[in-house]
C-alpha positions in Angstrom: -57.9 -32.5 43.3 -55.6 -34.1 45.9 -56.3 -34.0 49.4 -53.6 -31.4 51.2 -52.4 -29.7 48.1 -50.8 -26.3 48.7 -52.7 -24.5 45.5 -51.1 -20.5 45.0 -52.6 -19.0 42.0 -50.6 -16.7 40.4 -52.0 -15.0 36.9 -50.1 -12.9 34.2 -49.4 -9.5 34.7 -50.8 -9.2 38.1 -48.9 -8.6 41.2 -51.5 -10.6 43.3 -51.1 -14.1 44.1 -54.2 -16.0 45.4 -54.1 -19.0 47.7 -56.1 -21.8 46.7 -59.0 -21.2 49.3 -61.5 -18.8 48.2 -61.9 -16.8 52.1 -58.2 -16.4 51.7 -57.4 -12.6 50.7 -54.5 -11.9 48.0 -50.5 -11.4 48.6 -49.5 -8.3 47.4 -46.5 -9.3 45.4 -42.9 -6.8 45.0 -43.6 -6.8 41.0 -46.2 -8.0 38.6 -45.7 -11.6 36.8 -44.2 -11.4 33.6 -45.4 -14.8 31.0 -42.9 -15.3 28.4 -43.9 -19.2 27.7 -43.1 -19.6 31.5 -44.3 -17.6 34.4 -41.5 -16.0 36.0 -41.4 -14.4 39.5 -39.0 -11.7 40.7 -36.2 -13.6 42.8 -38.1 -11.4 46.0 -41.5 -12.6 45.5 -40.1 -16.2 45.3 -38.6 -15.8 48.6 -41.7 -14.4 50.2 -43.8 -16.8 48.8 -42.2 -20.1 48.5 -39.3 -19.8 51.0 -36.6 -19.9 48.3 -33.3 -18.1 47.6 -32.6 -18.0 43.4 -29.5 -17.5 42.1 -28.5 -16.6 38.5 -25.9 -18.4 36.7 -23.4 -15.9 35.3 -23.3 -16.2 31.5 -26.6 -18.3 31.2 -30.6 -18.0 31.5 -30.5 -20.5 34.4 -30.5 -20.1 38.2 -30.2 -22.2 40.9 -33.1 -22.3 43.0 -32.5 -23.1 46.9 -35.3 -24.0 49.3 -34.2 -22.7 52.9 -34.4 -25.7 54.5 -31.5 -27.0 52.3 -29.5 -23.8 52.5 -29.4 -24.7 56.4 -28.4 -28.2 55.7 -25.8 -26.9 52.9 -24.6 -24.7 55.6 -23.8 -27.2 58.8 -22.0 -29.9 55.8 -20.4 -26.8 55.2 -19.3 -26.5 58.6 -19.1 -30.1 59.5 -16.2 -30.4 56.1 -14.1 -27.0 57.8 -14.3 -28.3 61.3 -12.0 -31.3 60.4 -10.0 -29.7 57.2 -8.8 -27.3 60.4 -7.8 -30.6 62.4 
């Protein structure tokens, strides 16, 4: 194993995700995991535990998957671009 690793155990069909450390109790998750060749996780439950908004591409099976850290940094360019489009 690598030294540092953030380890979160997640298993088929159970709404519990475990942390890698073995004193750490469970995180009641909003719905059970569902494995259909992938694990998926409900768009809530990724949020809670991995800090990230998804968002579903209309008229595919793909989603976009944004950490918040970039959504903040999406957000001030954002601002930064309209603040001298106004000038």
């Amino acid at each position: 194993m690598t030294d540092k690793t953030k380890v979160l155990i997640f298993t088929s069909g159970s709404s519990e995700m475990k942390h890698g450390e073995e004193d750490d109790s469970p995180v009641q998750l909003a719905k059970s995991t569902v494995f259909s060749g992938n694990l998926f996780l409900s768009e809530a439950d990724a949020l809670a535990c991995f800090d990230c908004e998804t968002e579903y591409l209309t008229g595919t099976s793909s989603a976009v998957v944004l950490p918040s850290f970039v959504e903040s940094m999406a957000e001030g360019m954002l601002d930064s671009m309209t603040t001298l489009a106004e000038k």
